[in-house]
RONUTI-65572 format. One record per atom (N, C-alpha, C, O): residue in three letters; x, y, z. Coordinates in steps of 0.02 Angstrom, whole numbers, padded with zeros to 5 digits, always signed. Example, Ala and Ser with C-alpha at 12.3 -4.5 7.8 and 13.67 -1.06 7.14 Angstrom:
ALA+00660-00284+00390;ALA+00615-00225+00390;ALA+00660-00165+00390;ALA+00712-00166+00423;SER+00642-00112+00354;SER+00684-00053+00357;SER+00645+00002+00394;SER+00670+00057+00402;
END
This chain:
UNK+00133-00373+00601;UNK+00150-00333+00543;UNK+00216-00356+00515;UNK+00261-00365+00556;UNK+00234-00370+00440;UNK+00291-00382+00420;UNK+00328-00322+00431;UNK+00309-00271+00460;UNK+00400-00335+00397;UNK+00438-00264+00400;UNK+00455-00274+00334;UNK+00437-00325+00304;UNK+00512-00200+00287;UNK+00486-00220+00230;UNK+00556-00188+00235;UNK+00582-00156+00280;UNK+00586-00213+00154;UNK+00676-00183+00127;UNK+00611-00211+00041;UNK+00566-00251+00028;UNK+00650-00154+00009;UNK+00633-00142-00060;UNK+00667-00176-00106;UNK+00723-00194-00089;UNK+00637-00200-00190;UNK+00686-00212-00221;UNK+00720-00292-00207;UNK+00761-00318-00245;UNK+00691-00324-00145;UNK+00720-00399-00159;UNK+00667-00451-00177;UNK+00610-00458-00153;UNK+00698-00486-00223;UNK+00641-00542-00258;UNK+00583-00512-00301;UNK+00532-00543-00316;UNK+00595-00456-00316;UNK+00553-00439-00364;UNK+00493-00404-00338;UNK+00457-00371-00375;UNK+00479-00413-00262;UNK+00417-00367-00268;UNK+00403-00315-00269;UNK+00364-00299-00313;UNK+00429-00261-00221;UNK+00430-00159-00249;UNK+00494-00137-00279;UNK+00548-00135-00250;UNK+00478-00114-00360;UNK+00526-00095-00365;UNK+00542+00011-00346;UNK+00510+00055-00373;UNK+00579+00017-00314;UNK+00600+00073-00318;UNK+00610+00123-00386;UNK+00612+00104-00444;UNK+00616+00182-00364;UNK+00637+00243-00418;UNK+00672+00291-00391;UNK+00657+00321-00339;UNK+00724+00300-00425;UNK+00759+00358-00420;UNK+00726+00434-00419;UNK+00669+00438-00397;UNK+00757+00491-00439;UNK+00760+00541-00433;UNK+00728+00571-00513;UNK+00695+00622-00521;UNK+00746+00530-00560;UNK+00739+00537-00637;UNK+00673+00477-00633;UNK+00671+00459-00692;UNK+00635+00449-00608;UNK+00596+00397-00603;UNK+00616+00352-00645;UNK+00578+00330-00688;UNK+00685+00330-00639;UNK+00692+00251-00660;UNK+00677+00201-00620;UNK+00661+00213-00561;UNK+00680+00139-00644;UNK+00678+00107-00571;UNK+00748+00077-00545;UNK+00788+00047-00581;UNK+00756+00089-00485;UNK+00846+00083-00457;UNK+00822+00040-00404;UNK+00770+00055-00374;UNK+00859-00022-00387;UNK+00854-00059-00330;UNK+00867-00015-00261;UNK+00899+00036-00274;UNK+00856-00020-00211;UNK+00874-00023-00153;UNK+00841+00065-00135;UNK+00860+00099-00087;UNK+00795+00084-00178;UNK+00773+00168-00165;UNK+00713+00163-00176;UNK+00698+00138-00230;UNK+00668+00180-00137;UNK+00584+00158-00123;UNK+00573+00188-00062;UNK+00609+00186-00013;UNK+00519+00216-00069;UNK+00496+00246+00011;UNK+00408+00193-00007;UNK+00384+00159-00052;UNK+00386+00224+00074;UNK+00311+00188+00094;UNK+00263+00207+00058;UNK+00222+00165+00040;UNK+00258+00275+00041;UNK+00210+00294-00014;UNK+00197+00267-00061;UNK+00140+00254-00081;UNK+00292+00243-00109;UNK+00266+00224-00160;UNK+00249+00146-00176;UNK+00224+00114-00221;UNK+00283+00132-00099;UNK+00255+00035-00118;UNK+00191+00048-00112;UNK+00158+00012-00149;UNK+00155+00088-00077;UNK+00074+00085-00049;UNK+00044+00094-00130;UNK+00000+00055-00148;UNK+00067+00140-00174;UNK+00032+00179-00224;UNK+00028+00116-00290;UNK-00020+00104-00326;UNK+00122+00069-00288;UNK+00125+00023-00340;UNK+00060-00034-00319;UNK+00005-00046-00344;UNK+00085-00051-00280;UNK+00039-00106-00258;UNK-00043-00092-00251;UNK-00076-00144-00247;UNK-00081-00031-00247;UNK-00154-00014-00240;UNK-00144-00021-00333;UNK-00150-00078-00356;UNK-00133+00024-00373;UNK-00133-00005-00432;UNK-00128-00038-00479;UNK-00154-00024-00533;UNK-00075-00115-00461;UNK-00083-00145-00465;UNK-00141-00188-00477;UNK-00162-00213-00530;UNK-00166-00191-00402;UNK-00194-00231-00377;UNK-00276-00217-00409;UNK-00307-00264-00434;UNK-00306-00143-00406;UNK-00375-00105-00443;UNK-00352-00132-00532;UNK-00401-00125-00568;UNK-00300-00156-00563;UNK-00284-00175-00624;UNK-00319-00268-00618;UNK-00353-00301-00657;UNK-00302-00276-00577;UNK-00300-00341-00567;UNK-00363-00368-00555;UNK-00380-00419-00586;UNK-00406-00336-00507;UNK-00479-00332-00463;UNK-00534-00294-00548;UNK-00594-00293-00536;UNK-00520-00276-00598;UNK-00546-00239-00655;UNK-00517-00292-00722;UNK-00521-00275-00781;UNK-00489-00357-00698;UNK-00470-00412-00736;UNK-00526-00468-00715;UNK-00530-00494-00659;UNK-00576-00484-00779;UNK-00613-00560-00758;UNK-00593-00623-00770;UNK-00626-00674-00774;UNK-00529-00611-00775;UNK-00516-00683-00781;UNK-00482-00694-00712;UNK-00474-00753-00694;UNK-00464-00649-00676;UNK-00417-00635-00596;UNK-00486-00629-00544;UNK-00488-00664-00492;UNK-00534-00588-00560;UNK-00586-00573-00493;UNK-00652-00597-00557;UNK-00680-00554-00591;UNK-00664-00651-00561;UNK-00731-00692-00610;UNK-00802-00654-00552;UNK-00854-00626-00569;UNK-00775-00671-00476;UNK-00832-00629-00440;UNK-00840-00572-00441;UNK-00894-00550-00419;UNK-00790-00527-00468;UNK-00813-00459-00477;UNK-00819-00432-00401;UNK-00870-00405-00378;UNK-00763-00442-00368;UNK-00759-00420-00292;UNK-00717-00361-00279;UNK-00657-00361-00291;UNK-00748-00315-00255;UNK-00726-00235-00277;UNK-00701-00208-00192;UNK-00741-00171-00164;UNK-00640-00224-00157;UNK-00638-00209-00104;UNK-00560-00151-00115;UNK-00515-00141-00075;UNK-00568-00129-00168;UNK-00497-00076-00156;UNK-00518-00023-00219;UNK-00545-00051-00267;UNK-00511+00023-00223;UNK-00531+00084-00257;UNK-00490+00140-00253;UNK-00488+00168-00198;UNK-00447+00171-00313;UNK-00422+00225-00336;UNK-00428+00278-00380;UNK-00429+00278-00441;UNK-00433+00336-00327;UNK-00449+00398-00367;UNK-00383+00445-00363;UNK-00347+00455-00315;UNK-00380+00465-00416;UNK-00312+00519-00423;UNK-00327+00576-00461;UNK-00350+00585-00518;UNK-00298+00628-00393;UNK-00331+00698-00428;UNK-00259+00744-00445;UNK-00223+00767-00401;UNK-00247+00751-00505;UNK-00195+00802-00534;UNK-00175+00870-00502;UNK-00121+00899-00493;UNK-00258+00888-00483;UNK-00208+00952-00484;UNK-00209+00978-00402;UNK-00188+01031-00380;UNK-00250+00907-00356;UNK-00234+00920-00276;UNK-00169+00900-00249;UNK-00140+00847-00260;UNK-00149+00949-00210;UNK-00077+00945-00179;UNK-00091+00936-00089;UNK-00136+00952-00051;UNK-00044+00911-00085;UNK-00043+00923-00003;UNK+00022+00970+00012;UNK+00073+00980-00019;UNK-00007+00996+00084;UNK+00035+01068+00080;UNK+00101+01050+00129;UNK+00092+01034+00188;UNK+00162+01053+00103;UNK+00197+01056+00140;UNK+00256+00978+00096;UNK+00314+00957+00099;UNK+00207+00965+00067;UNK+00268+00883+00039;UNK+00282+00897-00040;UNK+00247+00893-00090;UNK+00386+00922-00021;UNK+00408+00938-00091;UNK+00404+00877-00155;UNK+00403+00817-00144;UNK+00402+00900-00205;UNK+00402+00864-00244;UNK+00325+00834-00300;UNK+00320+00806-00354;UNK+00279+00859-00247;UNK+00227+00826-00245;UNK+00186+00884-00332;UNK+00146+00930-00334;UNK+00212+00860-00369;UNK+00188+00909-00447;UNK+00140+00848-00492;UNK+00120+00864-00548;UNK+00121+00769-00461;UNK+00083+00762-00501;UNK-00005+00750-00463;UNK-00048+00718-00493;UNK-00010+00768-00426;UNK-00079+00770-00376;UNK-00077+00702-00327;UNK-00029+00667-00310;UNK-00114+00699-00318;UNK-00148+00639-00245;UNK-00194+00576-00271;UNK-00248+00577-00301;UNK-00169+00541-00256;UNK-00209+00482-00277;UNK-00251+00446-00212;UNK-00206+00407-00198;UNK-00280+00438-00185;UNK-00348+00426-00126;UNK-00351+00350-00126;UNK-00372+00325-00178;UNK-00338+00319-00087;UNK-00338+00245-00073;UNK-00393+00225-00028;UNK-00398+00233+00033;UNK-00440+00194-00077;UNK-00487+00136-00013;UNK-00478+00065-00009;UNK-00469+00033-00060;UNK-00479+00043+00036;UNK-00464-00028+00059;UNK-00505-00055+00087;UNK-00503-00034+00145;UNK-00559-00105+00079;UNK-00613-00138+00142;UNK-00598-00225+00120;UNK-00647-00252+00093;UNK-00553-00256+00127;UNK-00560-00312+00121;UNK-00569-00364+00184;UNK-00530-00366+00232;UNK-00621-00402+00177;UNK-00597-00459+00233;UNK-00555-00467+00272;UNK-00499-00452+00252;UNK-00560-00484+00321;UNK-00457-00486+00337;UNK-00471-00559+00414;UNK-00521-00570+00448;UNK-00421-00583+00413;UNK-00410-00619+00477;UNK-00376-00597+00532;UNK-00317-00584+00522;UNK-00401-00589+00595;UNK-00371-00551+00636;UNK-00345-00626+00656;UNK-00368-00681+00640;UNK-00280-00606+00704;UNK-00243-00656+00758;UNK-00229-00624+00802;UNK-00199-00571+00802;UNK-00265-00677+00877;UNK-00226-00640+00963;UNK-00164-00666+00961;UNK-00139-00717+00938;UNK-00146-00618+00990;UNK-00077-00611+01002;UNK-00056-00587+01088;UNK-00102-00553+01112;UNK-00010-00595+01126;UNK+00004-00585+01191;UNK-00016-00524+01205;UNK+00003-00481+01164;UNK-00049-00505+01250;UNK-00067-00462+01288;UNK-00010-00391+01262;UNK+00046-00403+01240;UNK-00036-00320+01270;UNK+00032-00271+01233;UNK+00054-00277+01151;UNK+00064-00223+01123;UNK+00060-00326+01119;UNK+00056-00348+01071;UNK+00017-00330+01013;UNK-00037-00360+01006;UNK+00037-00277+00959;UNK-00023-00282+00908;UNK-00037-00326+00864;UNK+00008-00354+00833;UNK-00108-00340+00852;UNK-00144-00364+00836;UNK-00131-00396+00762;UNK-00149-00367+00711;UNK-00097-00462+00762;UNK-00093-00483+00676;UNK-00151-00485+00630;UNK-00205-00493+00658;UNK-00152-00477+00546;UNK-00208-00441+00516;UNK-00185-00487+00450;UNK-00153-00455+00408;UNK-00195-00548+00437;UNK-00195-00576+00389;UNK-00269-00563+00331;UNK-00327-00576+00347;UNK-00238-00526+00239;UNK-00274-00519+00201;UNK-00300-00555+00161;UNK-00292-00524+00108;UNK-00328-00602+00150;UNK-00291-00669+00096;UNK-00322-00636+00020;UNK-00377-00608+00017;UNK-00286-00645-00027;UNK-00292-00629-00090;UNK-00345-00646-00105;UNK-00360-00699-00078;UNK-00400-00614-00151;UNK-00466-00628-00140;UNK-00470-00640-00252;UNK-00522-00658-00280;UNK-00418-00628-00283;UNK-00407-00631-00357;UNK-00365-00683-00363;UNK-00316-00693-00328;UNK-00386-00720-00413;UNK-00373-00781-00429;UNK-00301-00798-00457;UNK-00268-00748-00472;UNK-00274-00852-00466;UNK-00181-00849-00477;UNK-00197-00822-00585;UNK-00235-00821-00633;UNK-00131-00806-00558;UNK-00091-00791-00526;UNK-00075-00718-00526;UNK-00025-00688-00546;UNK-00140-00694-00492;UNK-00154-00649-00448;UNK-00140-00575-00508;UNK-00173-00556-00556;UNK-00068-00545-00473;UNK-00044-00474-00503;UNK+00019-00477-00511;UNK+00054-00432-00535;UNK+00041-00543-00485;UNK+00118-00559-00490;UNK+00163-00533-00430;UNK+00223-00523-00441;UNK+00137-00522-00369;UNK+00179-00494-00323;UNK+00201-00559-00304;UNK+00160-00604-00310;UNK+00259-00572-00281;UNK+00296-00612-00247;UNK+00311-00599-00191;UNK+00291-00545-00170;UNK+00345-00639-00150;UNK+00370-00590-00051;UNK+00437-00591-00052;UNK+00478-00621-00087;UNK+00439-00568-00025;UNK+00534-00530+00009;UNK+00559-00582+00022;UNK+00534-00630+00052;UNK+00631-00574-00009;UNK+00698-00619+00020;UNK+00745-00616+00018;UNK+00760-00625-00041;UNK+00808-00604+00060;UNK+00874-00613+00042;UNK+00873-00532+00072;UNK+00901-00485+00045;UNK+00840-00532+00126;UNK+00835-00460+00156;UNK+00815-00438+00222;UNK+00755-00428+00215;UNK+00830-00425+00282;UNK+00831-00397+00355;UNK+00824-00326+00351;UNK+00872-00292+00334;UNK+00765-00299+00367;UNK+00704-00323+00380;UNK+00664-00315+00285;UNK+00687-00276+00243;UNK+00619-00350+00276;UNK+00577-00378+00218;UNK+00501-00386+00229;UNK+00469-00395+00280;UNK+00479-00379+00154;UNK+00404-00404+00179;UNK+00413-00475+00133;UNK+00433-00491+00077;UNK+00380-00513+00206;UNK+00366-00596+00192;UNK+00299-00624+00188;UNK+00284-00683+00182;UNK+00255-00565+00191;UNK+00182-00588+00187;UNK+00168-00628+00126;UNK+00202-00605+00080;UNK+00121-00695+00100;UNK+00151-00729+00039;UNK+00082-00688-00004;UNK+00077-00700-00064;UNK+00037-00646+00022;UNK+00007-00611-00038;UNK+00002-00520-00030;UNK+00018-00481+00015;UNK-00018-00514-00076;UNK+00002-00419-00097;UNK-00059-00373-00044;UNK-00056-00321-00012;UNK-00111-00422-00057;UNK-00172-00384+00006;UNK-00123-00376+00063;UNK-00111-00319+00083;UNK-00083-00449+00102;UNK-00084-00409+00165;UNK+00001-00368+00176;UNK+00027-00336+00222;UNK+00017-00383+00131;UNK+00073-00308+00116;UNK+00035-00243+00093;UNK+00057-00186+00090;UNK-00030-00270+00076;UNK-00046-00167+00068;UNK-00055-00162+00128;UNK-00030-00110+00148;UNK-00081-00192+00169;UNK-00135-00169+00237;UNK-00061-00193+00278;UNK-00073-00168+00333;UNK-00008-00218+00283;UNK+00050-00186+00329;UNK+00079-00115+00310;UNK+00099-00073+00350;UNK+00077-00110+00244;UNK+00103-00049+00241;UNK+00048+00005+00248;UNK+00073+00056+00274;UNK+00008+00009+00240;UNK-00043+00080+00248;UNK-00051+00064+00339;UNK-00093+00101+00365;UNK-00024+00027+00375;UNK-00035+00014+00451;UNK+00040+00036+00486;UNK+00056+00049+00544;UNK+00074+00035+00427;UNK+00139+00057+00462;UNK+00146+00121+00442;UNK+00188+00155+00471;UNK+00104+00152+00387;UNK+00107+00234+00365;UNK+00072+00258+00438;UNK+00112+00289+00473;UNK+00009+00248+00464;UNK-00030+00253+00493;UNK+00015+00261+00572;UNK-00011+00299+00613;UNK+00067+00232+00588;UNK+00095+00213+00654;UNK+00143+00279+00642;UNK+00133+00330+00674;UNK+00203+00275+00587;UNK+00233+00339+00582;UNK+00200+00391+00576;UNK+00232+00429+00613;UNK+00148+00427+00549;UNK+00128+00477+00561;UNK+00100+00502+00631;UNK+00091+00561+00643;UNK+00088+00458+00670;UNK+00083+00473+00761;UNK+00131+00497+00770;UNK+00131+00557+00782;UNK+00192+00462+00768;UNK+00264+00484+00788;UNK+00296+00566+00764;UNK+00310+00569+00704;UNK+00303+00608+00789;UNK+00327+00706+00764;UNK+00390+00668+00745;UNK+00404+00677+00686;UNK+00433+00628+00779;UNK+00507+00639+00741;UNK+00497+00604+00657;UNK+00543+00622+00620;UNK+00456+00568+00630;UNK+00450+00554+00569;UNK+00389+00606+00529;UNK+00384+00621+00470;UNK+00350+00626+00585;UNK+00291+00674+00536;UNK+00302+00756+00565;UNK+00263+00794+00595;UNK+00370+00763+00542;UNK+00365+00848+00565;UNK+00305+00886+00553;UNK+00278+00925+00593;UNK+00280+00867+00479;UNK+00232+00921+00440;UNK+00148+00913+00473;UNK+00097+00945+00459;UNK+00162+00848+00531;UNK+00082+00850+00575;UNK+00031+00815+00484;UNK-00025+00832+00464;UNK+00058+00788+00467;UNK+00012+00742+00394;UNK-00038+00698+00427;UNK-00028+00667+00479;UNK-00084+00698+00397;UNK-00129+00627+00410;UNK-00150+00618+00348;UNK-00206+00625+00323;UNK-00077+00592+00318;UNK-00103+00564+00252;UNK-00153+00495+00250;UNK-00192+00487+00203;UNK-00148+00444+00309;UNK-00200+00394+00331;UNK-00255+00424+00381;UNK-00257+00446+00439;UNK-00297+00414+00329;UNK-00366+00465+00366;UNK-00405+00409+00394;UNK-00449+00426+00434;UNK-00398+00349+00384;UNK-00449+00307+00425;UNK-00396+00221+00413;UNK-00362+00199+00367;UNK-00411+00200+00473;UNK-00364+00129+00482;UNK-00417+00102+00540;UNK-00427+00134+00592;UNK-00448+00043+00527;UNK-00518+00020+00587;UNK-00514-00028+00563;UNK-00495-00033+00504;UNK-00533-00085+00606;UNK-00567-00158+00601;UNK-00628-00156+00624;UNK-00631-00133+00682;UNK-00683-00172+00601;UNK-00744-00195+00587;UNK-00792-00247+00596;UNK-00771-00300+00572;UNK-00864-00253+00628;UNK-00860-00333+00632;UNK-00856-00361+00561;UNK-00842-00327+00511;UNK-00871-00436+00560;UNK-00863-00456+00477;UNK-00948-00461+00452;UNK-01005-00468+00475;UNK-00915-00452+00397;UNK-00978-00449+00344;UNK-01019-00501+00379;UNK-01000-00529+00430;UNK-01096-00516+00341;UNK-01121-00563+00345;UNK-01120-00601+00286;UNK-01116-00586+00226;UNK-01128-00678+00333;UNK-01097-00732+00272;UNK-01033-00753+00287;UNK-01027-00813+00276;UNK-00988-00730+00305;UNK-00921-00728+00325;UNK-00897-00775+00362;UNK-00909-00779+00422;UNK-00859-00819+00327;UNK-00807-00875+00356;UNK-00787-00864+00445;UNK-00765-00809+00463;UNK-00796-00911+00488;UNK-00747-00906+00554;UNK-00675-00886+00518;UNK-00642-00860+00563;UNK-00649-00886+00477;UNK-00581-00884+00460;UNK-00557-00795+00462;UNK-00510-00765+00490;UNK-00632-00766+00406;UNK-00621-00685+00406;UNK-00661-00684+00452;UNK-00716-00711+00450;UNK-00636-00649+00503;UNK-00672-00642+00562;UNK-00689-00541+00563;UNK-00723-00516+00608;UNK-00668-00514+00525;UNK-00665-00430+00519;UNK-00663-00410+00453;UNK-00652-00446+00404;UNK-00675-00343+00455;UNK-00657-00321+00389;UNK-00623-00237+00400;UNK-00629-00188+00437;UNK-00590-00257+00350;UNK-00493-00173+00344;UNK-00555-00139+00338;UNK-00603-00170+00313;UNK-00564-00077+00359;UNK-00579+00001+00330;UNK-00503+00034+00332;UNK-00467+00037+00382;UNK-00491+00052+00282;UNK-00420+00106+00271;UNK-00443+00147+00210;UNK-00472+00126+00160;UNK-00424+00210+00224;UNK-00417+00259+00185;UNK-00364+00276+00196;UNK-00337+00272+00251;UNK-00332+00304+00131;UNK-00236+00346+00134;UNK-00220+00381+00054;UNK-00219+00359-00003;UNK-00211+00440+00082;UNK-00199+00483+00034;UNK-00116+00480+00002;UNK-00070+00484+00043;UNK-00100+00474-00069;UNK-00029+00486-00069;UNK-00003+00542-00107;UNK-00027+00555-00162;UNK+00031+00567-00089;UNK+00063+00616-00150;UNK+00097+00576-00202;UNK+00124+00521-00197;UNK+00089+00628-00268;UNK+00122+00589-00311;UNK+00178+00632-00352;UNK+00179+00693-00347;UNK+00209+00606-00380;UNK+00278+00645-00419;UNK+00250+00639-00503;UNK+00226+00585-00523;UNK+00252+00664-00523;UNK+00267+00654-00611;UNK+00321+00657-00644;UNK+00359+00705-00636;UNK+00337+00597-00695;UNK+00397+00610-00737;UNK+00378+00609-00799;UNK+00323+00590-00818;UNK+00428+00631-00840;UNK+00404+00631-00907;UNK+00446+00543-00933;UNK+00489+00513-00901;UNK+00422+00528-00980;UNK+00437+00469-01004;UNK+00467+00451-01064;UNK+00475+00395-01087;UNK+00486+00515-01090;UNK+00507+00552-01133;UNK+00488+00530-01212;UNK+00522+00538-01262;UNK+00408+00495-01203;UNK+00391+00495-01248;UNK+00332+00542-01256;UNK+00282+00527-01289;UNK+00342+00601-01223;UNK+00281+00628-01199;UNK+00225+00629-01166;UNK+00179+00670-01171;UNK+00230+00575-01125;UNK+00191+00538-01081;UNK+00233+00554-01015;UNK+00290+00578-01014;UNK+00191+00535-00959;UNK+00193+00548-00902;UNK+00179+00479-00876;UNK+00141+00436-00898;UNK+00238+00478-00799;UNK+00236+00414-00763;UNK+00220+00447-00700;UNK+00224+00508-00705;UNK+00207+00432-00657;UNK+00181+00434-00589;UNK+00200+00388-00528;UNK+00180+00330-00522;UNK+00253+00427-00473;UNK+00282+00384-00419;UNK+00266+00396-00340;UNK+00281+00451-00317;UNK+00245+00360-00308;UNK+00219+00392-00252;UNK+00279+00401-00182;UNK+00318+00359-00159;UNK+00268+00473-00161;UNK+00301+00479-00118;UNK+00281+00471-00044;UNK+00226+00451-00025;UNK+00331+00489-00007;UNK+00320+00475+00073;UNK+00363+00532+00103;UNK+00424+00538+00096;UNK+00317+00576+00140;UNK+00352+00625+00197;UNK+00384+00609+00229;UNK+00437+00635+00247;UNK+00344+00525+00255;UNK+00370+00509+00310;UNK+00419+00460+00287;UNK+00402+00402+00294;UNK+00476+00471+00259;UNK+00530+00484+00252;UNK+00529+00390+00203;UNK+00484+00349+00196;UNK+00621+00390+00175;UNK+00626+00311+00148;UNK+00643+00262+00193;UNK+00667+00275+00248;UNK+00627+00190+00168;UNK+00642+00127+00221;UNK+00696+00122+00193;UNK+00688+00061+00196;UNK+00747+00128+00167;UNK+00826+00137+00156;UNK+00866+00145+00214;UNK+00927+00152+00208;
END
């Protein structure tokens, strides 16, 4: 799994409190939330996915809340994920590396990887920074000292055998589901922006 610092080289940008975007302020929610939308923008582009390969899907409901996470006034947005993926062994104790490879054509959605930052995400495509980060939401919410509120905002995280047809290379395929809360701001053109939060607290 990479590790991730916000805001360097361009790939998550953070938001403040007023939803601007401010370097160095980003929690896990909302890289999970930028990057799934993104990416369903990108995967709903034919000149990016010509195959029409549908392995990530977002639904966002306004007026569902989850109980207990302040802030949360613009509803839940529902994340599915089933893409291919490459597993790697790794030493015994050791979890399991989970390479995604970008399955939309260049230049892609424009995510770039982390740099000029301890700890960063260096993965060089945006698939397998979603699936580190919905794997590292998934690990903190086990943990009570990061999930006081008992959340299972990641309702499903599994590897799979692989499709059929499937390269020795993708040897599995992600099942992830992850729910996020979301914030609303106004945009003050009367419009509304949407930032995703994290209970389980900021990588700051």
């Amino acid at each position: 799994m990479t590790n991730i610092v916000v805001n360097a080289n361009g790939t998550i940008k953070g938001v403040d409190a007023a939803g601007a975007a401010t370097p160095g302020v980003a929690t896990l929610g909302g890289m999970i939330y930028q990057l799934a939308v993104l990416g369903v923008r990108g995967q709903a582009d034919s000149a990016l996915n010509p195959q029409r390969l549908d392995y990530l899907s977002v639904a966002e409901d306004r007026e569902e809340k989850i109980q207990g996470v302040a802030n949360n006034n613009g509803g839940v947005c529902t994340i599915s994920f089933t893409p291919p993926c490459q597993t790697i062994s790794l030493p015994f104790a050791q979890p399991t590396q989970i390479t995604v490879p970008d399955y939309l054509t260049a230049p892609s959605i424009g995510y770039t990887i982390g740099s000029g930052g301890t700890p960063t995400f260096t993965s060089v495509a945006w698939t397998t920074a979603l699936a580190d980060a919905i794997r590292l939401m998934n690990f903190l919410q086990l943990k009570l000292d990061k999930n006081p509120l008992s959340l299972a905002l990641v309702e499903s995280w599994q590897l799979a055998s692989a499709r059929p047809g499937s390269t020795a290379t993708l040897d599995a395929e992600l099942q992830a589901t992850v729910k996020i809360p979301l914030q609303a701001f106004s945009d003050g053109l009367g419009g509304w922006r949407y930032a995703g939060l994290s209970p389980l607290g900021n990588l700051t």
